[in-house]
VEXDREN-2710 file (C-alpha; in Angstrom, 1 decimal):
% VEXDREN-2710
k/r/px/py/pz
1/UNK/41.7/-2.5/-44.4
2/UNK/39.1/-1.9/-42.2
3/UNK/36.0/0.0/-43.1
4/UNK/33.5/2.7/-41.4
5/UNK/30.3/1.6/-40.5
6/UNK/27.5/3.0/-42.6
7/UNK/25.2/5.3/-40.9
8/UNK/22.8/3.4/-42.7
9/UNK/24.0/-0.2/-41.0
10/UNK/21.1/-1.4/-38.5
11/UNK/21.4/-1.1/-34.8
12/UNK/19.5/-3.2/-32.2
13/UNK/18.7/-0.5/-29.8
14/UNK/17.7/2.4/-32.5
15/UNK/14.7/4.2/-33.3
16/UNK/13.4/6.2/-35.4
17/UNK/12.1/9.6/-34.6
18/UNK/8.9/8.7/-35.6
19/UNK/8.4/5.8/-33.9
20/UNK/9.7/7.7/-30.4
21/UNK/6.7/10.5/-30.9
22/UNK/4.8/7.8/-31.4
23/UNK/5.4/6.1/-28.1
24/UNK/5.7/9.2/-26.3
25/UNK/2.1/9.7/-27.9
26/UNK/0.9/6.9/-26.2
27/UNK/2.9/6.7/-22.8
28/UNK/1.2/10.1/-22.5
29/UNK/-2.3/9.5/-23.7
30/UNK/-2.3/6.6/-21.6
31/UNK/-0.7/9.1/-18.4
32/UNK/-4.0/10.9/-19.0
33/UNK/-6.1/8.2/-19.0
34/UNK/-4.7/7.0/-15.6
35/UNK/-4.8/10.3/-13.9
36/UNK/-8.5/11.4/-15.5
37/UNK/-10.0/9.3/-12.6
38/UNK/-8.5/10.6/-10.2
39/UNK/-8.8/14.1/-11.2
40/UNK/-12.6/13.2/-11.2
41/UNK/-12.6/12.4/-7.9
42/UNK/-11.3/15.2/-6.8
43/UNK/-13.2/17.4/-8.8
44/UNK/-16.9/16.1/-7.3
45/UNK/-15.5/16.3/-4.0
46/UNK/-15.4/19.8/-4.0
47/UNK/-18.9/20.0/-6.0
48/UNK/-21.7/21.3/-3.8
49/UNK/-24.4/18.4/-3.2
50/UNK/-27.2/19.8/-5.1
51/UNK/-25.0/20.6/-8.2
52/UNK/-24.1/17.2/-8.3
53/UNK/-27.9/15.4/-7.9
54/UNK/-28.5/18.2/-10.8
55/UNK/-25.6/17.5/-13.0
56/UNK/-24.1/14.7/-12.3
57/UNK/-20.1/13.7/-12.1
58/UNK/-18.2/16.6/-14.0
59/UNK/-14.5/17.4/-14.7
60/UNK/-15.9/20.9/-14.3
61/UNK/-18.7/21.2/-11.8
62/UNK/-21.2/24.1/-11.9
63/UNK/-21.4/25.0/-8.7
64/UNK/-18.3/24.5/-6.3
65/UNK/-18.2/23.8/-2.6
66/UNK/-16.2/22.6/0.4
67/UNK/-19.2/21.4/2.6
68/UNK/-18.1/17.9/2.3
69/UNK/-14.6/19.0/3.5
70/UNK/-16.1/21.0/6.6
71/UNK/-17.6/18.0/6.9
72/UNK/-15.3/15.7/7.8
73/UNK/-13.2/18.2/10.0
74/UNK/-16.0/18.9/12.3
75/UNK/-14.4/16.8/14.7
76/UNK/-11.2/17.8/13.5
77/UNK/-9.5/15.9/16.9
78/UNK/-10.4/12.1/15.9
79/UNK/-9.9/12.5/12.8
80/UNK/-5.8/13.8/13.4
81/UNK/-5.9/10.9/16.0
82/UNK/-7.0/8.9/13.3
83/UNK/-4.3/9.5/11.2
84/UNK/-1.8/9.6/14.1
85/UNK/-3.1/5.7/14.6
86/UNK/-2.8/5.0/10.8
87/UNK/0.4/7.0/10.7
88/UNK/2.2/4.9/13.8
89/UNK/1.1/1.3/12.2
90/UNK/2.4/2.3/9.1
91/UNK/5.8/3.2/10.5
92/UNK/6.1/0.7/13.2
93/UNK/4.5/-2.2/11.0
94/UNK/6.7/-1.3/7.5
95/UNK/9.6/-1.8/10.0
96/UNK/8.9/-4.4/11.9
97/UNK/7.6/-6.8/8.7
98/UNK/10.4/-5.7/6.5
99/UNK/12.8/-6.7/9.3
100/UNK/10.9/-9.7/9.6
101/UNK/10.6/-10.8/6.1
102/UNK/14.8/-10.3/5.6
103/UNK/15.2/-12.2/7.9
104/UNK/13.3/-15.4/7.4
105/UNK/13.9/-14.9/3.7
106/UNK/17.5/-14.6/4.2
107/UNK/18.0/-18.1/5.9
108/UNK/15.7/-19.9/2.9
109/UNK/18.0/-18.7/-0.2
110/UNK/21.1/-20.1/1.1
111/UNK/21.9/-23.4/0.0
112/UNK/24.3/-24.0/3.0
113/UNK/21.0/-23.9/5.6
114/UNK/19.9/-27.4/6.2
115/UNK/16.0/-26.9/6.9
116/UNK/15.5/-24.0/3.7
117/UNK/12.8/-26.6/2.1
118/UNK/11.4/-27.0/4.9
119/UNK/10.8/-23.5/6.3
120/UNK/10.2/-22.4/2.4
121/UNK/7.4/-25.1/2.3
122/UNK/5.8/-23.9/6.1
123/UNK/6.1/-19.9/4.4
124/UNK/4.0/-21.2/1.2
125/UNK/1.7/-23.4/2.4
126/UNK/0.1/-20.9/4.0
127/UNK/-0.8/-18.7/0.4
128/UNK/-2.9/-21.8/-0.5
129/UNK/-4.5/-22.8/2.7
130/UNK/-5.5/-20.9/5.9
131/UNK/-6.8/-22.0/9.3
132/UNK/-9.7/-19.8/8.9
133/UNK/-11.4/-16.2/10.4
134/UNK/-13.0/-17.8/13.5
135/UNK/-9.7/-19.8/14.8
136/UNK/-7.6/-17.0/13.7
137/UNK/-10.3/-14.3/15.5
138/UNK/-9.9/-16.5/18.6
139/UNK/-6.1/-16.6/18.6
140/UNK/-5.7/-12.8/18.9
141/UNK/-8.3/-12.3/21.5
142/UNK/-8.2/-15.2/23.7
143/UNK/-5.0/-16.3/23.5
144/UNK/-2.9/-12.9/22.5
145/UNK/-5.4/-10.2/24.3
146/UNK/-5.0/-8.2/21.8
147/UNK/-8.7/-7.2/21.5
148/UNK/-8.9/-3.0/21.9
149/UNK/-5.3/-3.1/22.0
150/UNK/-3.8/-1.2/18.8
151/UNK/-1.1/-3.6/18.6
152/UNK/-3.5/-5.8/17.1
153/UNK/-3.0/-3.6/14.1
154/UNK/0.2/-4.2/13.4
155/UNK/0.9/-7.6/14.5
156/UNK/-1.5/-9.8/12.1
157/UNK/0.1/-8.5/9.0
158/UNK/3.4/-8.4/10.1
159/UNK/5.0/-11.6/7.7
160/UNK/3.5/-12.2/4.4
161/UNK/4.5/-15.1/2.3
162/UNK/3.9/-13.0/-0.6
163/UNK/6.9/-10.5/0.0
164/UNK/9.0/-13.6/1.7
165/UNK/9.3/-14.8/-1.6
166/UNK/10.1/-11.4/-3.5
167/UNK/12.9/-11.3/-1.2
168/UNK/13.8/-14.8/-1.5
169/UNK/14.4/-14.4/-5.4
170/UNK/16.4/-11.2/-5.0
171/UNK/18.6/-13.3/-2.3
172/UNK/18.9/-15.9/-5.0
173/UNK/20.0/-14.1/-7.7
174/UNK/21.8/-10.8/-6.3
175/UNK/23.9/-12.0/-3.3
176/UNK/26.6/-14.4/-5.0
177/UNK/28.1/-16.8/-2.7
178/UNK/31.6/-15.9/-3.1
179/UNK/30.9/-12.5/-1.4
180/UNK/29.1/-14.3/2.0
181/UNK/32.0/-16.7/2.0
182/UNK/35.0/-13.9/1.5
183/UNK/33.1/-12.9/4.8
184/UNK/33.0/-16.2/6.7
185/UNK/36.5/-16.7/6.3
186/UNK/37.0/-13.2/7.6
187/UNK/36.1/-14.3/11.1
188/UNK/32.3/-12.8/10.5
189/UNK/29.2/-14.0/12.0
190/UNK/26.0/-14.7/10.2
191/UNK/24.5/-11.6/11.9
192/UNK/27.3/-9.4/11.1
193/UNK/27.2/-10.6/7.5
194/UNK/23.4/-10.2/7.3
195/UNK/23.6/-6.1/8.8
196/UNK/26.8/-5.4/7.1
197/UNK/26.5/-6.9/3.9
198/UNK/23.0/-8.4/3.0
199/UNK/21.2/-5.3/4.0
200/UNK/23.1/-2.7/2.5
201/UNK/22.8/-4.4/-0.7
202/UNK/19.3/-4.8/-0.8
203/UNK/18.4/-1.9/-0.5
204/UNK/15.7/-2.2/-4.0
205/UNK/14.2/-5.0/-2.4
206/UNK/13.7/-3.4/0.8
207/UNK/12.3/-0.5/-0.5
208/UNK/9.4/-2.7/-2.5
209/UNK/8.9/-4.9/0.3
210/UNK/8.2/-1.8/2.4
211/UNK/6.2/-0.2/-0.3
212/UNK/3.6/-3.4/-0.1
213/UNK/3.5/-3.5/3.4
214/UNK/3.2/0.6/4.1
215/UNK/0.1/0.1/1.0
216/UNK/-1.3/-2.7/3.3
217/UNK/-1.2/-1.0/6.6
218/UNK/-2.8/2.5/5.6
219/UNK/-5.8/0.7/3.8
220/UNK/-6.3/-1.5/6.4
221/UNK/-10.0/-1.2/8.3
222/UNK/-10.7/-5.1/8.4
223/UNK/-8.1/-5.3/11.4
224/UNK/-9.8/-2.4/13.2
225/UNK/-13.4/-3.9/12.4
226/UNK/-12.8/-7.1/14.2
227/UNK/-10.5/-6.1/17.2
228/UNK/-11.2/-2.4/17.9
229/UNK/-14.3/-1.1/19.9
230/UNK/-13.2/1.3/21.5
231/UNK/-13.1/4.9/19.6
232/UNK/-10.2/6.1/20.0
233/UNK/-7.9/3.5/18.7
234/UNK/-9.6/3.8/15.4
235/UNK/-7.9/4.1/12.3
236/UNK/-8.2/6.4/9.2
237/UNK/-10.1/3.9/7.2
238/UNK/-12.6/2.6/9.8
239/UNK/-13.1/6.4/10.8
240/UNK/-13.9/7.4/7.3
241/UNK/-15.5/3.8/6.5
242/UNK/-17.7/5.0/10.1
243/UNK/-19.3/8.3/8.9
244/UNK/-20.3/7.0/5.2
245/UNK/-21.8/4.5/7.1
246/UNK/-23.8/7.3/9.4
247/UNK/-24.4/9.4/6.8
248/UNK/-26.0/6.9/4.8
249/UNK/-28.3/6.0/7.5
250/UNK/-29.3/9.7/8.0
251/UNK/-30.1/10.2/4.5
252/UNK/-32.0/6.9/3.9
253/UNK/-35.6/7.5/3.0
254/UNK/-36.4/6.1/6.7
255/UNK/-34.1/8.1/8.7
256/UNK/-35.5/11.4/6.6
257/UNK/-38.9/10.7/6.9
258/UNK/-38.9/11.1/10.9
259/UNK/-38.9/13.9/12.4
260/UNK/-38.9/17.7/12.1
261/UNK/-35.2/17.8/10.8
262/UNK/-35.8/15.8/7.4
263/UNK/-35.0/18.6/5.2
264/UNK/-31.8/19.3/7.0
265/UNK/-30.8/15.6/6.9
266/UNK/-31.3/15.2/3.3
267/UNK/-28.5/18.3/2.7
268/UNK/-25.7/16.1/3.7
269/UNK/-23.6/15.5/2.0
270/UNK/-23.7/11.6/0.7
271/UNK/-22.7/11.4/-2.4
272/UNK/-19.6/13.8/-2.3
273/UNK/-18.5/12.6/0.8
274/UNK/-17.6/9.0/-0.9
275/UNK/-15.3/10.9/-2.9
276/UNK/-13.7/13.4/0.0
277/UNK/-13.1/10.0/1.8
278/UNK/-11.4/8.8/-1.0
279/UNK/-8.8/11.9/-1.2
280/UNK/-8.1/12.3/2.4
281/UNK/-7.5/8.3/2.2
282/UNK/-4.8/8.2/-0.8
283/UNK/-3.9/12.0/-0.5
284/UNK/-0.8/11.0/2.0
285/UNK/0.3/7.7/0.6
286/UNK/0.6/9.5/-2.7
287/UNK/3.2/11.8/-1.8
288/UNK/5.3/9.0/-0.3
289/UNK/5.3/6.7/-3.7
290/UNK/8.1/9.6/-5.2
291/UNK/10.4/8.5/-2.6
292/UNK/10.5/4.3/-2.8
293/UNK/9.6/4.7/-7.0
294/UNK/13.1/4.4/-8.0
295/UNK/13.5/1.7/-5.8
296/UNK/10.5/-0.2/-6.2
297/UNK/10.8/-0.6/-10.4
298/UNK/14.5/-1.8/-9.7
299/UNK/12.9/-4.2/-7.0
300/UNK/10.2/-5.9/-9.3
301/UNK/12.7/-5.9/-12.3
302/UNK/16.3/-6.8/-10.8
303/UNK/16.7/-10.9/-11.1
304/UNK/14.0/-11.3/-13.3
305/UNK/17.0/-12.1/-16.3
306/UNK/19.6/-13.4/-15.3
307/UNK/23.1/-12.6/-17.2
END
């Protein structure tokens, strides 16, 4: 005769109510320790100058002000084209090195290609050794042209070994072999296999791939510092990176001290402006994490225990 399970009988996956406020205690202490920061940052961006040489940083500033932010939008057209530039990498890059990275990734995780250890060993190589900035600074300009060309900001970071091998695992352990080969003796070609099959089901591993690259391409001001003189192709980053730089210059204790304008070029804002800069450079990029989040967590997590 069979016999009802205890409610006292241990389960694997319980827990006690205790130990769940407990956790949630945490999760969310450690939530506000995570977004305190950021908060901060925001909060002496909007503090007026003099408050914050008075006072210091502050969650809650004395004296509030959105000089900083005037600021920065006095030339309100370079810095849109700016963003436009950063904007259009993004998007064209993301694309572009995603696309990329599928499809030299792809190739590498079957077992039926011929050359995998090969081309795996040319990918990964490269995360250990690298030719080096001057050969790689003459390639693009001598050889490619791409000096003052924006292309140059997209092309450079296009592949990275890095994300070739994130996709590579999820290949490994999430396409099985049967599927592919059901296809092949359907009559399908590799490519229609890889558009019709391989991308539709990676979509978790796109979607963290993409995150890395989209992350790399709107922080990027290295790429512009080295390729870029002319203003206008500027990006968000060297822009920004551009007028700490001035206004660090102008309120250095040589610039002030010439001249009849000191006084007036010791009210700008330095100090704030590091921290405007800072919002205007993640603000964006914030709002688009929501979308991939789902995504990205199943990305990093799927294949890493295999059943």
């Amino acid at each position: 005769m069979k016999t009802k399970p205890s409610k006292s009988s241990f389960q694997s996956n319980s827990i006690s109510h205790v130990s769940n406020a407990i956790f949630n205690a945490v999760f969310i202490v450690y939530c506000i320790v995570c977004l305190a920061p950021l908060l901060l940052v925001f909060m002496v961006s909007i503090t007026s100058e003099s408050s914050l040489v008075t006072n210091g940083y502050s969650f809650f500033p004395s004296e509030i002000s959105f000089s900083t932010y005037k600021y920065l939008f006095m030339d309100s057209e370079k810095l849109f084209r700016a963003y436009g530039i950063t904007i259009g990498a993004c998007i064209i890059g993301t694309f572009f090195s995603v696309l990329l990275t599928m499809m030299y990734a792809y190739p590498i995780s079957r077992k039926s290609f011929k050359y995998r250890n090969f081309f795996s060993f040319f990918m990964f190589f490269t995360m250990l050794f690298q030719g080096g900035l001057v050969p790689w600074y003459i390639l693009y300009t001598k050889y490619l042209h791409l000096q003052n060309n924006p292309a140059v900001l997209v092309i450079p970071a296009l592949l990275n070994a890095f994300n070739v091998l994130i996709m590579k695992t999820f290949f490994n352990t999430n396409l099985p072999d049967s599927i592919l080969e059901s296809a092949r003796i359907d009559g399908a070609s590799e490519f229609r296999i890889f558009y019709t099959i391989v991308v539709p089901l990676s979509t978790p591993a796109i979607a963290t791939v993409g995150l890395f690259a989209m992350l790399a391409y709107w922080n990027d001001w290295y790429l512009c510092l080295l390729f870029i003189n002319d203003a206008k192709y500027y990006n968000i980053q060297f822009s920004m990176y551009q007028a700490l730089r001035s206004v660090e210059f102008l309120t250095s204790s040589h610039a002030v001290s010439i001249g009849s304008t000191s006084s007036e070029l010791a009210k700008l804002p330095a100090e704030t402006l590091r921290m405007a800069m800072a919002i205007l450079g993640i603000g964006p990029i914030i709002f688009a994490y929501p979308f991939f989040q789902k995504y990205f967590i199943k990305g990093l997590t799927i294949g890493a225990v295999k059943g």
